[in-house]
C-alpha positions in Angstrom: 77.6 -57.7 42.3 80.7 -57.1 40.5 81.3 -55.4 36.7 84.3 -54.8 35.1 85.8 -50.8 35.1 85.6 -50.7 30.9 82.5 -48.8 30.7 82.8 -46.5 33.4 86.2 -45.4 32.6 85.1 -44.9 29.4 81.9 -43.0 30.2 84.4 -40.9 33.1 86.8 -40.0 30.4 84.1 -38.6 27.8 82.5 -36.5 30.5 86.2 -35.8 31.4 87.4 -34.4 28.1 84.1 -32.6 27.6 84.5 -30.8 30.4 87.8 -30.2 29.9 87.6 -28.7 26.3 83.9 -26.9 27.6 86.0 -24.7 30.5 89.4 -24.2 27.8 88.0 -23.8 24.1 91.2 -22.7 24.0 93.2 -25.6 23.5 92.0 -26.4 20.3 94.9 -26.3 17.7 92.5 -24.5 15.1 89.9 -22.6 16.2 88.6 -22.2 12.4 88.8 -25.4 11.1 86.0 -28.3 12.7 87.8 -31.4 11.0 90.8 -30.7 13.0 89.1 -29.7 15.9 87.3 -33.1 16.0 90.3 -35.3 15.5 91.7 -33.7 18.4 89.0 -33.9 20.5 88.6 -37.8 19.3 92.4 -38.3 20.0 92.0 -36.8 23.3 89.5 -39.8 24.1 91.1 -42.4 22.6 94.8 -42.1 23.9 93.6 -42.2 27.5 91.2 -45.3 26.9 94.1 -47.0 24.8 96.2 -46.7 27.7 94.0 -48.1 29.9 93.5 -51.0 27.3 97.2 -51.9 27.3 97.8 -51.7 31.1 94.7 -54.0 31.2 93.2 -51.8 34.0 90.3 -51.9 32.5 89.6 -55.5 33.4 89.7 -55.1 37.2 86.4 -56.4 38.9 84.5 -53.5 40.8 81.6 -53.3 42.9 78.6 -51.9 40.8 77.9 -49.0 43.2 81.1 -48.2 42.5 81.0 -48.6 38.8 78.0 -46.0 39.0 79.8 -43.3 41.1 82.3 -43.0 38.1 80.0 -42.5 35.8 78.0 -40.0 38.1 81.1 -38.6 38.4 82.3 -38.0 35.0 78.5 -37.0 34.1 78.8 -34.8 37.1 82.7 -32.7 35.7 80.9 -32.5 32.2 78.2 -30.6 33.7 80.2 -28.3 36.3 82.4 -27.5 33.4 80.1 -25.0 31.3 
């Protein structure tokens, strides 16, 4: 069975960039302000997945185990991350 890599790239880079900004709180621009905080965080997400629009990567056929590994995966780096 084959499915295409747009929701698991998407679901690997959330868990991705969670974990990311869970092990460096740090990298936040403001640490007071939350509004600005968010759009970074939101930017974060969306540049990489925008990318991956445009280079139409995205639309490559991949077997479903395969397809559920990334997501484990990106679940998985969210998690280790604390």
């Amino acid at each position: 069975m084959k499915w295409k890599l747009r929701i698991p790239l998407m679901l690997f880079i959330f868990g991705l960039v969670s974990g990311i900004y869970q092990y460096y709180p740090n990298i936040m621009i403001s640490q007071e302000n939350f509004l600005i905080n968010s759009i970074q965080f939101l930017v974060s997400i969306g540049i990489p997945i925008y990318i991956l629009e445009k280079t139409q990567i995205n639309e490559k056929q991949v077997n479903f185990l395969f397809g559920i590994l990334l997501i484990f995966s990106g679940v998985l780096i969210d998690y280790l991350m604390i």
